[in-house]
N, C-alpha and C positions, 0 to 999 in steps of 0.2 A: 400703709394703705388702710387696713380694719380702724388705725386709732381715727387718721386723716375722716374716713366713712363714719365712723361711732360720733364726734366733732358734731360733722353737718347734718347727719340722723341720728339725735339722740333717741334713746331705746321708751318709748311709752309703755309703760306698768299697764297689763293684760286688762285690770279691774277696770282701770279708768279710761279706754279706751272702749271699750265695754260700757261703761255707764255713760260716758256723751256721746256714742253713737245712739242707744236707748234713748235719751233724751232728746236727743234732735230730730229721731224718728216719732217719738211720743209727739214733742209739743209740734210737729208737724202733720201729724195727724190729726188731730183737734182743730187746726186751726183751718185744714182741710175741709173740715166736716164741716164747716159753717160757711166757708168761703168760696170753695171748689164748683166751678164750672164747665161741665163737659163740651168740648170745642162740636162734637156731632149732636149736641142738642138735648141729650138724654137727663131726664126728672128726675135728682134722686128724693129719697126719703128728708124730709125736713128735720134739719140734727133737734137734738135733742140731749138732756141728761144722759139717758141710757146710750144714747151712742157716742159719747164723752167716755163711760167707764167700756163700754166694749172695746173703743181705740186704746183703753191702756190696758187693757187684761189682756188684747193681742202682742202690745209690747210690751209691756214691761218685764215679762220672764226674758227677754234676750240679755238681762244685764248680766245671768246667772249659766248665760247658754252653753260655755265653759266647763261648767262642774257636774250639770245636768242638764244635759243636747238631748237624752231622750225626751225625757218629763218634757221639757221646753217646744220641741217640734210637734209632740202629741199633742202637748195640751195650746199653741197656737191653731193649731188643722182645726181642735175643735171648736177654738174659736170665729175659726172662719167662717165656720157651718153659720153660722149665726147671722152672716150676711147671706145666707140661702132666703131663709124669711123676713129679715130687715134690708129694704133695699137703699141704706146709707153710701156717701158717697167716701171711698177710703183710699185713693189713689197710692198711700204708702204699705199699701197692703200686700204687695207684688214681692217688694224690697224687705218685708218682713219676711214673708213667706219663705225668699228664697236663702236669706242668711240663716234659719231656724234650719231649715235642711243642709245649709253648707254645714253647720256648725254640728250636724249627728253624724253628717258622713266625718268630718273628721276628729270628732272626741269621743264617738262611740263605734263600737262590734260595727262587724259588715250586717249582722243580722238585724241588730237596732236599727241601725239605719236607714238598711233597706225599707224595715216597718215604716219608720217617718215618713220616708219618699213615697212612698204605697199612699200614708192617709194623708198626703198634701195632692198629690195627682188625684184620687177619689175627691177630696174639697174641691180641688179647683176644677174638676169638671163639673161636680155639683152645680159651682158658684154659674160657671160657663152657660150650662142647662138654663138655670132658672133663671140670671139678664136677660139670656136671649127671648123666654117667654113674657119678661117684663115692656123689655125694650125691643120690639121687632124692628125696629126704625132702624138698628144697628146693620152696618154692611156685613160684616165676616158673621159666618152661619157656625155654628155649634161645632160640627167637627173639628174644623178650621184650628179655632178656638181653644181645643182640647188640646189639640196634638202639637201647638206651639206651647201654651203653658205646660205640655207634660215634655218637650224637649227643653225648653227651661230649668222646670225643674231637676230635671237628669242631667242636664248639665252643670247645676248647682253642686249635686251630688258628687257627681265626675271632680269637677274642682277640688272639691273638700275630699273625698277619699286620696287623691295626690299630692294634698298637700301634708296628709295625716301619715301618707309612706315616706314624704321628705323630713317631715319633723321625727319620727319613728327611726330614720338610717341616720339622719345626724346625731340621735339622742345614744345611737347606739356606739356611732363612731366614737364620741366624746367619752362612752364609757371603756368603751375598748381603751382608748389612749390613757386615759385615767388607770386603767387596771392594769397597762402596759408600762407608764410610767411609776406605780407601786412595785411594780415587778423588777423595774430596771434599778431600784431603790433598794429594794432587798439585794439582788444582785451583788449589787454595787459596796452594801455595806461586807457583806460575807466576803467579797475579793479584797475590801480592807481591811477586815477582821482574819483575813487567813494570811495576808501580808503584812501585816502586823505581826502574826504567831510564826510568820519565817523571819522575820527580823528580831526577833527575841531570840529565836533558837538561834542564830545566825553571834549576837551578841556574846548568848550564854555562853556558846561552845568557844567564842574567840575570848573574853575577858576569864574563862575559868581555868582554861586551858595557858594562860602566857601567866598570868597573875599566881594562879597555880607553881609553874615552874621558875617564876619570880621570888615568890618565896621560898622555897626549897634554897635557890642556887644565893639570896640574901640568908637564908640562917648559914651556911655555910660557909659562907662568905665570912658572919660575925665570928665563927667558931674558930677560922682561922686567922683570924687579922693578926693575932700576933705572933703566929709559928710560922707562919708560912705567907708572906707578904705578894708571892708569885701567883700560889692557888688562887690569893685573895685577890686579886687582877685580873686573873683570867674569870673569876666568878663574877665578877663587877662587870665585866667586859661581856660576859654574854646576858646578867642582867639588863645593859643597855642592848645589845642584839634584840632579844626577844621582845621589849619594849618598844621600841622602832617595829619589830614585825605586826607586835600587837594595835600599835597606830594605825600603822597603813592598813591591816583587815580590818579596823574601825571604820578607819575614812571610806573603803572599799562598800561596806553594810549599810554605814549612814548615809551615803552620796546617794544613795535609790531615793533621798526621803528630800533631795536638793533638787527645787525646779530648775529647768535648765535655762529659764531667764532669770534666775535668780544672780545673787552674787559670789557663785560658785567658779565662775571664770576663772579664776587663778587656783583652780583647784589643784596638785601634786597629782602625779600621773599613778601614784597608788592608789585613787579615785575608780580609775579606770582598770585597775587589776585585775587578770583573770580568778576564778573562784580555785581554792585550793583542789586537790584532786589526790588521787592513788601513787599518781607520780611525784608526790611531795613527798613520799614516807621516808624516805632517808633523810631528807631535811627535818622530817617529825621525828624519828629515833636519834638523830644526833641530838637531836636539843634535850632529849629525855636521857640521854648517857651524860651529857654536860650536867643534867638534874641531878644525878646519883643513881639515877634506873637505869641498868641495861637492858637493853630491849636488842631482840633478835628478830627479824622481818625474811620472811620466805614466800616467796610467790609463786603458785603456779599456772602455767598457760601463757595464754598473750591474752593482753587486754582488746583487741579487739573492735570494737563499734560500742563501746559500753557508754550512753547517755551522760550528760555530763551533769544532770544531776543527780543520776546515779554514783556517779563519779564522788562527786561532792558527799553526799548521805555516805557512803564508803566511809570515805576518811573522815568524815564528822567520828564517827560512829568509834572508829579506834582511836580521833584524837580525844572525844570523852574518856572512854576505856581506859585510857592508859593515864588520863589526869585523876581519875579514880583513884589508881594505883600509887601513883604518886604522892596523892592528899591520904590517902588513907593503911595501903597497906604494908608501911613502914620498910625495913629492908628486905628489897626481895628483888626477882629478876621478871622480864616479859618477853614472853612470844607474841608475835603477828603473824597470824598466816592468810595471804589471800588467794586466794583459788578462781580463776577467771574457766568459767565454762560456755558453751553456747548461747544458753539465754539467761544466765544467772551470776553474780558476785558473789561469792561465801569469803565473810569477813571469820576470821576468830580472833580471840584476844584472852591471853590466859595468863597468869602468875602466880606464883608460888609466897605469895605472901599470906598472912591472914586478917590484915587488916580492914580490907573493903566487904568480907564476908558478918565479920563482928560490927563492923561500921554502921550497915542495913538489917542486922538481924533486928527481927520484932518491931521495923520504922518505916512508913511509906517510902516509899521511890523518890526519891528527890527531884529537883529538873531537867538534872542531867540524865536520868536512865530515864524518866520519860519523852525527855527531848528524841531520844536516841529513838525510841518507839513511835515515836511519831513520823521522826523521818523516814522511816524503814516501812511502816504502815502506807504511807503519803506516795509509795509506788508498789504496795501490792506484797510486799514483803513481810518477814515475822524476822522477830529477834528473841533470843532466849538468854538469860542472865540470872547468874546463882552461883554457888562455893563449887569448887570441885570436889571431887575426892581426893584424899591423900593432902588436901591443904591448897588453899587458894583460889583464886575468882576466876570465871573466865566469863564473855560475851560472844556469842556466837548471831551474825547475820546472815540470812540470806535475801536478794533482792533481785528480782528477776527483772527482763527486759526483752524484746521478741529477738535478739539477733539482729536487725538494722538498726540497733542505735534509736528504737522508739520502747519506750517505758509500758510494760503492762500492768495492767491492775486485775 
């Protein structure tokens, strides 16, 4: 509909619309002033030069009435005065008068404006006064006179302050929407810029963690190939296990990034996999004892209503931990303890190796301990990581949540 309307009224540039109404008014006023015949009889002054440049010193400022409505309404009023002593004949004078006033009431203050209308009502009663003591011959008497040209020109004003409140609420809506639409932009980039940074962590924790236990259970594998052809099978055999698992938590992470008209249709139903959780842990410590790590897992309480990305940041948190331990702190064993309480998860994760302590000593955080901090951060929670005493690593989380299964921060 707006293109269909923009079509068949195209939009005319303010200036020049502006300058051939000037001009139409100009050269019809002149051509007024020589030609013009009053139908009740009345004599004007015989034109002349001088009332050539008076018709265009009263128009010609509207081509500017735009940029400067006061200057322009002031200085036509006192052009009017001028027909107080010159009684020329200027029938476009009405039509000047009253666009010089629409145009203050709407490009200028109420105060400005107000002034215009003030010195065109005083002119044109002037003007009113002194025809009628020229030209008695006229029917309508002076008052008459006054109070129609000053409802005129108030209603000129009326016009123009209305239209200057409609141009003023659109200009404002346009900027609302504009500043509305910037907003929903920023928005918009930080909800992809922060799902972006869960599908990294989401990555790191699933490719460090399988590839991790990948190669542990592949050098093993090498070491035994020729003593132990059994060991070497069942190592191979969980190499492929964990690689299938590490697939499908691929496909599971990547598939967020698959539109669903896309050609995703024949996607494997590990697409659609639920997120791992707390109740995975014996499937995560088996696969860490198949590694070479023993790992021991103790839980206390019942879990509860515990959020399910609480759930997930959980076990993120001790499947990093414990690929730490694995990558880094050569032979040794591991505890898990989880502790389920009213409105909190308390992860731990400790070992008795010395590897991952000597691994970080005097080197920033890698990805993985800050991944872990960030998911732990990301619902209000703190995580503490560093050597123990007596020899080895431990990660301790805690992560609160109000008790219905809704996440606090």
């Amino acid at each position: 509909m707006t293109t269909a309307r923009a079509k068949l009224f195209p939009r005319i540039e303010p200036w020049l619309l502006d300058a051939s109404m000037t001009i139409v008014l100009a050269v019809t006023g002149v051509v007024a002033l020589f030609v013009y015949t009053d139908p009740s009889g009345v004599d004007y002054a015989d034109p002349d030069a001088f009332g050539v440049v008076l018709v265009l010193a009263i128009t010609a400022p509207l081509i500017v009435r735009r940029r400067y409505p006061v200057a322009v309404g002031l200085g036509t009023a006192a052009g009017m005065l001028a027909f107080v002593g010159v009684d020329y004949a200027m029938p476009t004078a009405a039509a000047v008068l009253l666009i010089a006033v629409y145009s203050a009431a709407n490009y200028a203050g109420l105060a400005s404006s107000l002034l215009v209308t003030a010195a065109h009502i005083a002119t044109s009663s002037a003007y009113a006064a002194a025809s009628a003591g020229r030209h008695p011959e006229q029917s309508m008497d002076v008052p008459a006179n006054v109070v129609i040209s000053g409802l005129l020109i108030l209603g000129a004003w009326g016009i123009g302050r209305a239209v200057r409140s409609r141009r003023l609420y659109t200009a404002e809506l346009e900027d609302r929407a504009r500043r509305l639409e910037r907003a929903n932009d920023v928005e918009v980039r930080a909800a992809i810029a922060e799902e972006r940074s869960r599908i990294a962590r989401e990555l790191h924790d699933v490719v460090a963690h399988h590839v991790s236990v990948m190669t542990v259970q592949a050098a093993g594998a090498r070491r035994s190939l020729h003593r132990d052809v059994d060991r070497t099978a069942d190592a191979l055999a969980a190499i492929e296990e964990i690689g299938r698992s590490a697939l499908a938590e691929m496909r599971r992470v990547v598939g967020v990034l698959r539109s669903p008209d896309g050609d995703d249709r024949g996607a494997q139903p590990a697409t659609l996999a639920p997120q791992p959780g707390l109740g995975d842990l014996a499937q995560l410590a088996e696969q860490m004892r198949d590694a070479g790590l023993p790992v021991d897992v103790t839980i206390d309480g019942e879990p509860g209503a515990v959020p399910v990305g609480v759930d997930l940041a959980a076990f993120r948190v001790i499947q990093e931990a414990l690929t730490n331990t694995i990558k880094h702190a050569g032979p040794s064993t591991a505890a898990v303890n989880v502790r389920y309480l009213p409105s909190e998860v308390h992860v731990e994760i400790c070992d008795d190796g010395r590897g991952v302590a000597a691994a970080l000593e005097g080197r920033r955080p890698g990805h993985g301990l800050l991944g872990m901090r960030e998911r732990v951060a990301l619902y209000g929670g703190t995580l503490a990581a560093g050597p123990r005493r007596g020899g080895g690593y431990e990660v301790r989380a805690k992560i609160p949540y109000d008790g219905n299964g809704t996440v606090t921060r």
